[in-house]
N, C-alpha and C positions, 0 to 999 in steps of 0.2 A: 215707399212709405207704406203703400198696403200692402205689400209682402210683409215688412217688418210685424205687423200688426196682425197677419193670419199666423206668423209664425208664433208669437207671444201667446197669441191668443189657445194653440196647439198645445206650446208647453205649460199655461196652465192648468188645462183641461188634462193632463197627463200626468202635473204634479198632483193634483187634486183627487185623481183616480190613484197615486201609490198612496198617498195620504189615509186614503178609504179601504183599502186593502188590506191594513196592517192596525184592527185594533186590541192587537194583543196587549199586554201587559209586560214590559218589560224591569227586573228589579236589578240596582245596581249597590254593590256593597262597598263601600268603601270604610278600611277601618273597621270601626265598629257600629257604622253607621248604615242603615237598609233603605234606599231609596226604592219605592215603586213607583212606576211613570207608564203610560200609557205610552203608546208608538204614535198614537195617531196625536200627540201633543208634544212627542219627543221630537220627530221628523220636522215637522215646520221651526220649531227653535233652533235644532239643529241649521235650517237650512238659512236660517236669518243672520246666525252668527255667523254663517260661511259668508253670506253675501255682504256683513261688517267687518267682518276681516279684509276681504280681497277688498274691497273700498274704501278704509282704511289703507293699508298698503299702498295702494295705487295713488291716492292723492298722499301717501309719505312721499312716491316716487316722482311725483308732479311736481313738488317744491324742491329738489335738490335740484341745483343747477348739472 
């Protein structure tokens, strides 16, 4: 359990420092359409939707016999 817990504790302290690294401005065009987005706001949404995807997924794969 306290492993679990220095290691959690590790990779946030790591996501937290890429998160702080990156606050460039990134612009995305779609279309005719110009998004500008920061990184350091793009990264953590990026990474929340990854973690509702595979969680999703995983409890689709839970329910099929």
């Amino acid at each position: 359990m306290k492993t679990k817990l220095i290691l959690i504790g590790v990779l946030f302290v790591l996501i937290t420092i890429v998160f702080l690294q990156n606050p460039g401005e990134v612009v995305y065009r779609i279309y005719f359409w110009k998004i500008s987005l920061s990184q350091m706001i793009l990264l953590p949404l990026t990474l929340l939707a990854g973690f509702a995807l595979g969680f999703s997924l995983a409890s689709l794969r839970r329910r099929r016999p």
